[in-house]
VOFI-642197 format. One line per 2 residues: number of its first residue (from 1); their letters; for each residue x negated, y negated, z negated of N, C-alpha, C. Coordinates in steps of 0.001 Angstrom, whole numbers, plus 524288, in hexadecimal, padded with zeros to 5 digits. Layout:
N
NUM) a) X Y Z X Y Z X Y Z | ...
END
This chain:
64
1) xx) 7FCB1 80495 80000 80000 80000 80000 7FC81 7FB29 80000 | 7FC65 7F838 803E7 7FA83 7F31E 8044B 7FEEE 7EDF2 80069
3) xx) 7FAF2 7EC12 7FEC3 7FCA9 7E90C 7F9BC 800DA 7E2CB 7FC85 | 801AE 7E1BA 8018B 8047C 7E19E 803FE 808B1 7E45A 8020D
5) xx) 80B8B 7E7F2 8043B 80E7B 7EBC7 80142 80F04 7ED71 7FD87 | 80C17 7EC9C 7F941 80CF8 7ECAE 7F2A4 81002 7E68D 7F38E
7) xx) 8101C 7E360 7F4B7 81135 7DE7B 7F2AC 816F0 7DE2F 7F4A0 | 81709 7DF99 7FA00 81C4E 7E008 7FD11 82188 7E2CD 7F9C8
9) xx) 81F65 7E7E2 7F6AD 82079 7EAAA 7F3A6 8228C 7E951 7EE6E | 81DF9 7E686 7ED25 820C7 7E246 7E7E6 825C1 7DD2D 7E870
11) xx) 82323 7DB47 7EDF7 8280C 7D656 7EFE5 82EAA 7D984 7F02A | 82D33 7DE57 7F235 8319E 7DFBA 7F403 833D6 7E1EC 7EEE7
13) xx) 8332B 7E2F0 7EA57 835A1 7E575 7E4AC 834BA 7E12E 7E1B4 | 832DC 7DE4A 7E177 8321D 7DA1B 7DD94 83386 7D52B 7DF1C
15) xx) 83260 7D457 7E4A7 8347F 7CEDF 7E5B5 8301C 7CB23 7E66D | 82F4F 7C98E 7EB20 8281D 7C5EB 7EC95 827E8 7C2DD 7E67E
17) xx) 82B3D 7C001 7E499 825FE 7BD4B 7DFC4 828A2 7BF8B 7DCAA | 829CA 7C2A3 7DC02 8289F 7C73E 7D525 8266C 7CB56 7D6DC
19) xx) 823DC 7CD48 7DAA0 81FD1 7D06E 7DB67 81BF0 7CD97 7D792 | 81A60 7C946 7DBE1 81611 7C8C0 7DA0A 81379 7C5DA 7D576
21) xx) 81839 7C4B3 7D288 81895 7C403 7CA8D 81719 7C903 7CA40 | 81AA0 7CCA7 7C952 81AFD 7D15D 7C736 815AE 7D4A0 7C952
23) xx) 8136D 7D606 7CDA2 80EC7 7D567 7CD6B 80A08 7D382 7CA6A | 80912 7CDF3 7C8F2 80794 7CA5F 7C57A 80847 7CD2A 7C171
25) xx) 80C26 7CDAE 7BF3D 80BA6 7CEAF 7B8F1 80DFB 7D302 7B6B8 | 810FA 7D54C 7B890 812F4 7DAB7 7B71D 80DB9 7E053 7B796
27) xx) 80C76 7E1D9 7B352 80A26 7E4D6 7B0F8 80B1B 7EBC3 7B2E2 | 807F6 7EEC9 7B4EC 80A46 7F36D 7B494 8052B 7F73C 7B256
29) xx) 808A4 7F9A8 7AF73 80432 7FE8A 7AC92 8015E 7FFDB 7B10E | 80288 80016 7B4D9 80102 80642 7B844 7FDD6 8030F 7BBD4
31) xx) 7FC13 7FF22 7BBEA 7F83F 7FBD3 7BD6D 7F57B 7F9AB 7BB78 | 7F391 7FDEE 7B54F 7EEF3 7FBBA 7B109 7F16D 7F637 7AF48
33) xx) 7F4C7 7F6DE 7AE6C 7F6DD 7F240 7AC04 7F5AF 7EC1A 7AEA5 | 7F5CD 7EDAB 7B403 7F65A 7EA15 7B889 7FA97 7E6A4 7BA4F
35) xx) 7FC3A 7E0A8 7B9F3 7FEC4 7E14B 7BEF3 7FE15 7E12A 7C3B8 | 80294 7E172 7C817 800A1 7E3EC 7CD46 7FCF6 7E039 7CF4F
37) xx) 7FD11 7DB37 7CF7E 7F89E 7D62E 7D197 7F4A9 7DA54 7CF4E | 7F47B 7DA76 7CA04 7EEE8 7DC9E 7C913 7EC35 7E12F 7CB0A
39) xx) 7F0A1 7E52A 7CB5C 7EE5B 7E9BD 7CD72 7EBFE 7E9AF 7D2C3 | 7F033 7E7CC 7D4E5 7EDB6 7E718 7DB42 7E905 7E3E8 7DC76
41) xx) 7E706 7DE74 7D8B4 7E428 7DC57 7D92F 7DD94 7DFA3 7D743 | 7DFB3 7E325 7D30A 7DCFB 7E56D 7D148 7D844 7EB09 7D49F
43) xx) 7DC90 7EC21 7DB2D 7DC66 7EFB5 7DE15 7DFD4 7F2DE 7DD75 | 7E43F 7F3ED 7DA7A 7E610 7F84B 7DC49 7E9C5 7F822 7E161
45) xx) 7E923 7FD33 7E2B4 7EB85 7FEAE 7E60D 7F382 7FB2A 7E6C8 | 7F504 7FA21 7EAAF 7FA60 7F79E 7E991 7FF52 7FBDB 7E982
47) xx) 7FD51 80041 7EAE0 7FFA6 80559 7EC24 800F4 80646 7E777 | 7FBED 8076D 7E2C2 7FBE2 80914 7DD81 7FE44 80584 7DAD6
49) xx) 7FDFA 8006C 7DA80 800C6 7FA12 7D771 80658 7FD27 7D8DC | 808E4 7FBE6 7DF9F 80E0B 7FCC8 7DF74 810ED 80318 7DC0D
51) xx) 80D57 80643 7DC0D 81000 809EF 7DB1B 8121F 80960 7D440 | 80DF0 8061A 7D0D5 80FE5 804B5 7CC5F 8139F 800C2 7CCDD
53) xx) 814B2 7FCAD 7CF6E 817A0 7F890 7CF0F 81C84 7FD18 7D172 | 81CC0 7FF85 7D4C0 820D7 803E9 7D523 8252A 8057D 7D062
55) xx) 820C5 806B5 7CD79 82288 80A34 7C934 8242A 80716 7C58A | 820B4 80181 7C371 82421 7FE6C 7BFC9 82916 7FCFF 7C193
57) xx) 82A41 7FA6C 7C795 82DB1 7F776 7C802 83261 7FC3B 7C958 | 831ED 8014D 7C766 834BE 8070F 7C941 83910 8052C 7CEE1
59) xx) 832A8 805BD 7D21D 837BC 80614 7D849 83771 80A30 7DAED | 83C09 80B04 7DD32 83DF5 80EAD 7E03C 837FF 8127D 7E1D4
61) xx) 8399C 8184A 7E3CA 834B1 81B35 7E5C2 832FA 81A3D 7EB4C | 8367F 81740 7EC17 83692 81664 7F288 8322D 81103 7F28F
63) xx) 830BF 80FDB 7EECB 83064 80A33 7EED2 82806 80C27 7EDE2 | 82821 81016 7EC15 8220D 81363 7EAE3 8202E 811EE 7EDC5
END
């Protein structure tokens, strides 16, 4: 997943500017106690970020 498409991903469930708050400052265990700005900035993968932001925000399986 090109991080392009992590973001598209977030606009489209969250909404273009509460993506990218909630990004900013929302916290997830499963990203070392990252948030997503950080993780991704950090290198991870956007594949691995979305699949936790997946799971907090519990969406659909279709949505994996």
């Amino acid at each position: 997943m090109r991080h392009t498409e992590f973001w598209a991903r977030m606009d489209r469930h969250l909404g273009d500017a509460y993506a990218q708050v909630w990004a900013d400052q929302f916290v997830i265990t499963a990203l070392g106690q990252r948030t997503v700005r950080q993780a991704l900035d950090a290198g991870m993968e956007p594949k691995a970020v979305w699949r936790a932001v997946w799971e907090v925000l519990e969406l659909p399986d279709n949505e994996r």
